[in-house]
C-alpha positions as CSV (number, residue, x, y, z in Angstrom):
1,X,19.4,-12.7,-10.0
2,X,17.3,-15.4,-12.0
3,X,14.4,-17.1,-10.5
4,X,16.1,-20.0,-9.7
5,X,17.5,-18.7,-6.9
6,X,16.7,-20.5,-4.0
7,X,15.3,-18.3,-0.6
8,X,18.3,-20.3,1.3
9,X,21.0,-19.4,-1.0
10,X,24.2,-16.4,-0.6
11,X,22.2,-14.1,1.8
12,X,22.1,-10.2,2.3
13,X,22.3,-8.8,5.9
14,X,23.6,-11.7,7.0
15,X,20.2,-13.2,7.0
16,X,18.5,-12.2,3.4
17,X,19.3,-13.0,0.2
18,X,18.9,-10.5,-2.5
19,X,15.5,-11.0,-3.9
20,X,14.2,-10.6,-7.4
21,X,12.6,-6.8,-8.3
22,X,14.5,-5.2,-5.1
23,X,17.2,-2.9,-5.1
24,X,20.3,-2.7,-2.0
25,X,19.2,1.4,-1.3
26,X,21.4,3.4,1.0
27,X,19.3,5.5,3.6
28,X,20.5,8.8,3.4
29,X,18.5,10.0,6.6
30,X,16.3,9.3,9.2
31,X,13.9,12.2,10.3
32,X,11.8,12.4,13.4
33,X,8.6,13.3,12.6
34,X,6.8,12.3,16.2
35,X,7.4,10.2,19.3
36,X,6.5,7.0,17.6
37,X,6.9,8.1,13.8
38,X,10.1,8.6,11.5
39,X,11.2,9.6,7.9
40,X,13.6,7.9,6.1
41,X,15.2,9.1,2.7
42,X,16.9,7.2,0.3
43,X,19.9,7.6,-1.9
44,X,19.1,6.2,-5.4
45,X,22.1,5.5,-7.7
46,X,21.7,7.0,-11.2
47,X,21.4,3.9,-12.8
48,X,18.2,2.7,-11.3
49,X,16.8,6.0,-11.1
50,X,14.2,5.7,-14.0
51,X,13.3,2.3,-11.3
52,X,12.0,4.7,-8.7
53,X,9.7,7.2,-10.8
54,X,6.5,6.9,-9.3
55,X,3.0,8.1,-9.2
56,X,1.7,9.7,-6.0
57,X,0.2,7.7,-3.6
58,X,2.3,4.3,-4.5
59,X,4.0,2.8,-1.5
60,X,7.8,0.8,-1.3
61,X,8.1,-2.5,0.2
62,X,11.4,-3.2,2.6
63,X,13.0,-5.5,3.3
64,X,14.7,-6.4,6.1
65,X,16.1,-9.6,8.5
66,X,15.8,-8.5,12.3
67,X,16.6,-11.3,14.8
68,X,16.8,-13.8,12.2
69,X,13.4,-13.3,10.9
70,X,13.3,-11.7,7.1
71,X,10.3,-9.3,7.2
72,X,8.6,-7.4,4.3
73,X,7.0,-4.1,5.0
74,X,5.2,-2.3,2.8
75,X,5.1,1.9,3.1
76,X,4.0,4.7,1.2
77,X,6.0,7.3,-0.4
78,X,5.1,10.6,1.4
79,X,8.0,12.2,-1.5
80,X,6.7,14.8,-3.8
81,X,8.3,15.7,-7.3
82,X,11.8,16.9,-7.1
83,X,12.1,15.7,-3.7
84,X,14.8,12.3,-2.2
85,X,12.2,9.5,-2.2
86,X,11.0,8.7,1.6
87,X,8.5,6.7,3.2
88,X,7.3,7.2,6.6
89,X,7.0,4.5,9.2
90,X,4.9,4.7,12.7
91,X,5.3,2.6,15.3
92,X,2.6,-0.1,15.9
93,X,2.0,-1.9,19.1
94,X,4.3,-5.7,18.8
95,X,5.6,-4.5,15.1
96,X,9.3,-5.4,14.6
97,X,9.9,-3.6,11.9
98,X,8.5,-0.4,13.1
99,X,9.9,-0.7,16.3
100,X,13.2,-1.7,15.1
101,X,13.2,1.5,12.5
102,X,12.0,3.7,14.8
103,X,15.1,2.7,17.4
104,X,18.1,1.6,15.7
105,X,17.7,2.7,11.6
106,X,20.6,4.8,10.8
107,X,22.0,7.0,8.2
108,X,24.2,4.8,6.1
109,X,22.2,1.4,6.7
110,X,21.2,-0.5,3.6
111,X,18.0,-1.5,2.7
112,X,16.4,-3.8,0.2
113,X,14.0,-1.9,-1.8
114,X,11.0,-2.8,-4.4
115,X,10.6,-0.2,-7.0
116,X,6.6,1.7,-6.6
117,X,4.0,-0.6,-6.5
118,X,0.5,-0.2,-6.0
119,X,-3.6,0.8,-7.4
120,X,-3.9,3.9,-5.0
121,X,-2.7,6.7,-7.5
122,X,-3.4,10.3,-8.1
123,X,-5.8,10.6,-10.9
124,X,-4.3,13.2,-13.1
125,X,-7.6,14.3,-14.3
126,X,-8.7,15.4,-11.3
127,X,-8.9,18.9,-10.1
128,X,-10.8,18.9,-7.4
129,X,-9.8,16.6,-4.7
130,X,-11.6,15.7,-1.1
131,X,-9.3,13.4,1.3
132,X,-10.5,12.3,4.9
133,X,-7.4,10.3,6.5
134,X,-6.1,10.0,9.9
135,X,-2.9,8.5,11.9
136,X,0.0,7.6,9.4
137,X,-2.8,7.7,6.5
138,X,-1.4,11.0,5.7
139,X,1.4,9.3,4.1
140,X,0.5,9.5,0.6
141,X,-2.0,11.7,0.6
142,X,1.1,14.4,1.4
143,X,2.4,12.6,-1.9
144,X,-0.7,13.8,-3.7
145,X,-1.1,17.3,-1.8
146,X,3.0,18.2,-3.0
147,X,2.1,16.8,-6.4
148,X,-0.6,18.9,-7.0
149,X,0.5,22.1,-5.0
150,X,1.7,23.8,-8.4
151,X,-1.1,23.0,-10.5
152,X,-4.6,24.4,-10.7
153,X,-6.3,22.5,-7.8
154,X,-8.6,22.6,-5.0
155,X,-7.6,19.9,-2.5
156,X,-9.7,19.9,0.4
157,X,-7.9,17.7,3.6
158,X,-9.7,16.4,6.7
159,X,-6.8,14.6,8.8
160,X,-7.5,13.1,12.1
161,X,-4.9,12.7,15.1
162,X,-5.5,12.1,18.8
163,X,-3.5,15.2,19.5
164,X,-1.6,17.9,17.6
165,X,1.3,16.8,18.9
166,X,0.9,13.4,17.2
167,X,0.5,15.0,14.0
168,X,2.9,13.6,11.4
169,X,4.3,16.1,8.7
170,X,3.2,18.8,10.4
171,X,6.0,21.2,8.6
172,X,5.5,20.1,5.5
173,X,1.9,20.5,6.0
174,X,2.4,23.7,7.4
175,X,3.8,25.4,4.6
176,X,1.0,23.9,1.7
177,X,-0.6,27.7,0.2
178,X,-3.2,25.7,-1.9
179,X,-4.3,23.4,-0.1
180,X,-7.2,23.6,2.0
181,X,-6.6,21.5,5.4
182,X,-8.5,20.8,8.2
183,X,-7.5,19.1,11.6
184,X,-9.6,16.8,13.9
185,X,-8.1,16.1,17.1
186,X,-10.0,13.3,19.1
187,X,-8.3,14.1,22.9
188,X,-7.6,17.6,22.2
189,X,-9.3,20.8,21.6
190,X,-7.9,23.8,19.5
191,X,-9.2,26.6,18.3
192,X,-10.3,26.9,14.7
193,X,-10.1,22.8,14.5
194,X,-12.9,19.9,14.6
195,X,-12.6,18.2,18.1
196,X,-13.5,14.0,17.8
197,X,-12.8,11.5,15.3
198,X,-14.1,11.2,12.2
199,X,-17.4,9.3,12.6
200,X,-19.7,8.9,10.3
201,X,-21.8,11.7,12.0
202,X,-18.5,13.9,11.6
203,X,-17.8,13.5,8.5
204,X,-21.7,13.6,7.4
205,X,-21.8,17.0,9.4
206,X,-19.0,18.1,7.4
207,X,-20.3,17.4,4.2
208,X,-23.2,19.0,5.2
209,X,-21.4,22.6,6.4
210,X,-20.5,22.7,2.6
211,X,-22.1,20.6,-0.1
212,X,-19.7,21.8,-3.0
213,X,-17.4,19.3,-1.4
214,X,-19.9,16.7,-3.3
215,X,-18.8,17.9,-6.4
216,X,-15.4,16.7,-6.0
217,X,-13.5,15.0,-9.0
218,X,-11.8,12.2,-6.4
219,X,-12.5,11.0,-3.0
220,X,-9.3,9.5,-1.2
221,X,-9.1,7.7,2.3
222,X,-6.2,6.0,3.8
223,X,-6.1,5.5,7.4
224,X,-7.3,2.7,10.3
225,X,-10.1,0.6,8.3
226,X,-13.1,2.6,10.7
227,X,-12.5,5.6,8.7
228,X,-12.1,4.1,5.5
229,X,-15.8,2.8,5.9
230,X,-16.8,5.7,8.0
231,X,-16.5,8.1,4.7
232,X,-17.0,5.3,2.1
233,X,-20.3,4.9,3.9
234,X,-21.2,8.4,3.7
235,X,-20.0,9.6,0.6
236,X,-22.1,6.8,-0.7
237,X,-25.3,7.9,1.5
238,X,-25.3,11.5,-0.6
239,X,-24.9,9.7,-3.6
240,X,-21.4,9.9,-4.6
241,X,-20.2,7.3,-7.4
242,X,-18.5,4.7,-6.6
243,X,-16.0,5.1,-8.9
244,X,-14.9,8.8,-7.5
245,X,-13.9,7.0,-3.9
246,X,-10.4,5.6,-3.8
247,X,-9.3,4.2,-0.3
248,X,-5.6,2.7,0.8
249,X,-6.0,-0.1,3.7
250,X,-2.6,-0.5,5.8
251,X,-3.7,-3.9,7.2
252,X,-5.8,-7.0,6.4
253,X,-9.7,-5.5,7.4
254,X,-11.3,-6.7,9.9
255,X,-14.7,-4.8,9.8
256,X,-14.7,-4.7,5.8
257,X,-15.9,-7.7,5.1
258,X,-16.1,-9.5,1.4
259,X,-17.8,-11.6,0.0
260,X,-17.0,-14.3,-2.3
261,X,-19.5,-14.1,-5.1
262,X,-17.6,-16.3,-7.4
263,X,-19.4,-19.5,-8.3
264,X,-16.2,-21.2,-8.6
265,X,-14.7,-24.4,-6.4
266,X,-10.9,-25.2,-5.5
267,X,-9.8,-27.9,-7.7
268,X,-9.9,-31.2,-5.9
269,X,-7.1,-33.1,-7.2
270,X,-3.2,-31.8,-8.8
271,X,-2.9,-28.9,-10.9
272,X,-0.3,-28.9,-13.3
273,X,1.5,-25.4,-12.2
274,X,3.2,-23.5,-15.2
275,X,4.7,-19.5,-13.2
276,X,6.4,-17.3,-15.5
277,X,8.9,-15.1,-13.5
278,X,11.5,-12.9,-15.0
279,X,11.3,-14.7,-18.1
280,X,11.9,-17.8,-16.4
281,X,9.7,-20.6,-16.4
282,X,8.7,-22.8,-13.5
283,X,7.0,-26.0,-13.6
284,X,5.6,-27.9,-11.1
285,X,2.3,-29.8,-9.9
286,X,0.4,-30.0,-6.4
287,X,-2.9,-29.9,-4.8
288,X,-5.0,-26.8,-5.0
289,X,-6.4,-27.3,-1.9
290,X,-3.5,-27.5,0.5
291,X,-2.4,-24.2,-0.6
292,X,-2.3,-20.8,-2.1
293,X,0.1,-20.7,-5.8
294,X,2.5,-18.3,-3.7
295,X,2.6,-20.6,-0.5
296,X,3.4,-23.6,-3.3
297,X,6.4,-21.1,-4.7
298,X,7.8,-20.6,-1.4
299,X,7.6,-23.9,-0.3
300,X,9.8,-25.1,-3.3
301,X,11.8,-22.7,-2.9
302,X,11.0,-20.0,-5.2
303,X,11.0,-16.3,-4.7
304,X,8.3,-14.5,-6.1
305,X,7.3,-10.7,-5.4
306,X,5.1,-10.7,-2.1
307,X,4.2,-8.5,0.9
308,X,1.6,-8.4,2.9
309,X,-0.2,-12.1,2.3
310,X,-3.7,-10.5,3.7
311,X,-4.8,-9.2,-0.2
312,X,-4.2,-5.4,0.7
313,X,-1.2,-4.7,-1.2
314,X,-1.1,-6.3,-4.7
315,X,2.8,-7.2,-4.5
316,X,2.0,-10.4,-5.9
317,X,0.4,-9.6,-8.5
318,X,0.0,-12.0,-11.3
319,X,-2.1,-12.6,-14.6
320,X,-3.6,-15.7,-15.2
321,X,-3.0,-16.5,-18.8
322,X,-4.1,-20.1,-19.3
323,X,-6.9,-22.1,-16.7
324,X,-8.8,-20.2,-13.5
325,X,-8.3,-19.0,-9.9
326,X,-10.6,-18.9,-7.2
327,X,-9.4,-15.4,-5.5
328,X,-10.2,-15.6,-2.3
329,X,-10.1,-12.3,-1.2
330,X,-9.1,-8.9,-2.7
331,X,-8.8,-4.9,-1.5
332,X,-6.7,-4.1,-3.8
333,X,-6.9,-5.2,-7.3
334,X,-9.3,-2.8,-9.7
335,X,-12.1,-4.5,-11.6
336,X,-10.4,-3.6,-14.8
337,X,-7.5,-6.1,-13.2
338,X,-9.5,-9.0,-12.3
339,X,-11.4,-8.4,-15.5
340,X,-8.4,-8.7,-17.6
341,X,-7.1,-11.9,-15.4
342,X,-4.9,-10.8,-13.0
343,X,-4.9,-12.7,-9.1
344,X,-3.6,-12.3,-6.0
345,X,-1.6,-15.1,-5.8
346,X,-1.3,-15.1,-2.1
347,X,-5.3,-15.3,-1.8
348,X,-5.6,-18.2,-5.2
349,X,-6.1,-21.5,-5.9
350,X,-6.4,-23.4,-9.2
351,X,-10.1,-23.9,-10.3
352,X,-9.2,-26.0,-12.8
353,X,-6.4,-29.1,-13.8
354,X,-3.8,-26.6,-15.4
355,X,-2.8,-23.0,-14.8
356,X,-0.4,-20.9,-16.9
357,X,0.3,-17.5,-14.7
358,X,3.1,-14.7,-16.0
359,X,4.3,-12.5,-13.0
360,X,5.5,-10.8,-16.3
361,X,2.3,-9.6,-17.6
């Protein structure tokens, strides 16, 4: 479907059209993994299957109208190779798309589908690998962990629930041979497991019980922002580079803040918009100020790729290929990205009287 299809045009699911870089997927299951947390599998035509290869740790965005109300979710693939590709979705307190997957998502239903998206990958180099996740962070971390379970590895796992019985995967998890896991339960004790979350003094205490676990290739943390700083911090303390820690958020950060170091200012008046979209070009003007260059496409009417509108995901990734953005924020572009040009474009504004962006690049 071109570009030029409007958001209010022949809808989908009664309520959603079928948008550009999504795919109608049937789900072929949905498995229970705990009381608030499910598995669903997709069936993937053979002609879009090269569409789905992905590397571990990438995430799907869905799609999905629910009382009239189109939502986009974005969740990780918790597949390994040879496996149905499947995401897993936990419910969150007031989410509607949780809540309605969780309750009424059958086998059978149709889904719209991105193809894998997303800068949290397995680095293929690595072969030694420290993760420190918690909750429904597990998600692609099991991605990595099944990845890597045939290979010469050492993957060391530190996964936090409140109980064992809130444990997601736990069968998968239970039947890794090479993988070295270890369980933190904050309002439970077991035998032979860490009892409390992992705090920075946890975690410090950990490293500390066994300092080879500084010589790791890769750090990986995905989980509720706290722990994301909780072993950024740390890992940084005994002097791991920067470069080795790779986090996931799941949700705009609250705690993390980031500064804007940019010496750069919102253009004051109309900028002359040129978006290139599925070889399409759209051209329009308006002011930089009022809003963000995706907020400007959707307001006319336009339909490009976008989930999470906090900067987390990079959905919306675009490259700036003539004039400058002020990025406002950013968690999940690499430096390398923003280097070569490439914005959010739900968190930019023009700089300057004319922009050229290609959501082609």
């Amino acid at each position: 479907m071109g570009i030029f299809s409007k958001l209010f045009g022949s809808k989908q699911d009664k309520d959603v059209q079928q948008h550009n870089g999504y795919h109608n997927l049937t789900v072929s299951s949905v498995q229970k993994l705990t009381e608030d947390s499910v598995k669903i599998s997709f069936d993937i035509p053979n002609e879009i299957k090269s569409n789905y290869e992905f590397i571990s740790g990438q995430y799907l965005t869905v799609i999905k109208s629910i009382d009239g109300e189109e939502l986009r979710r974005s969740y990780s693939i918790c597949s390994g190779p040879n496996e149905q590709l499947a995401i897993a979705v936990k419910k969150v307190p007031y989410g509607k798309f949780s809540n309605w997957a969780i309750t009424n998502l059958n086998q059978g239903d149709i889904l719209q589908v991105s193809d894998p998206q997303g800068n949290f990958k397995l680095d293929s180099n690595a072969r030694f690998i420290v993760s420190f996740v918690a909750g429904s962070g597990i998600t692609p971390i099991l991605s990595m962990v099944k990845k890597l379970e045939n290979e010469i590895a050492d993957f060391r796992l530190f996964y936090g629930n409140k109980t064992s019985n809130s444990v997601m995967f736990k069968s998968d998890l239970e039947k890794l041979k090479n993988t070295k896991l270890t369980y933190a339960y904050s309002q439970e004790k077991v035998e032979g497991e860490l009892h409390g979350r992992l705090t920075k003094e946890k975690i410090t205490e950990i490293i500390k019980s066994d300092l080879n676990l500084l010589k790791a290739d890769a750090y990986y943390m995905c989980g509720p922002e706290e722990l994301i700083l909780n072993a950024k911090s740390v890992l940084e303390m005994f002097g791991v580079s920067k470069d080795k820690i790779h986090f996931e958020l799941f949700t705009t950060p609250v705690l993390m803040k980031q500064e804007n170091t940019e010496a750069k200012e919102i253009y004051p008046g109309r900028t002359a918009v040129t978006v290139i979209l599925d070889q399409e070009k759209i051209e329009f003007d308006y002011n930089a100020k009022d809003k963000t260059i995706l907020e400007a496409l959707n307001e006319k009417g336009f339909d490009p790729p976008y989930s999470c509108r906090g900067g987390v995901c990079c959905a919306c990734r675009a490259k700036v290929l003539e004039g400058d953005m002020l990025m406002l924020m950013n968690y999940s572009l690499t430096d390398e990205e923003v280097k070569d040009g490439y914005v959010l474009t739900c968190q930019s504004h023009p700089t300057t009287d004319k922009i050229v962006l290609s959501y082609d690049a």
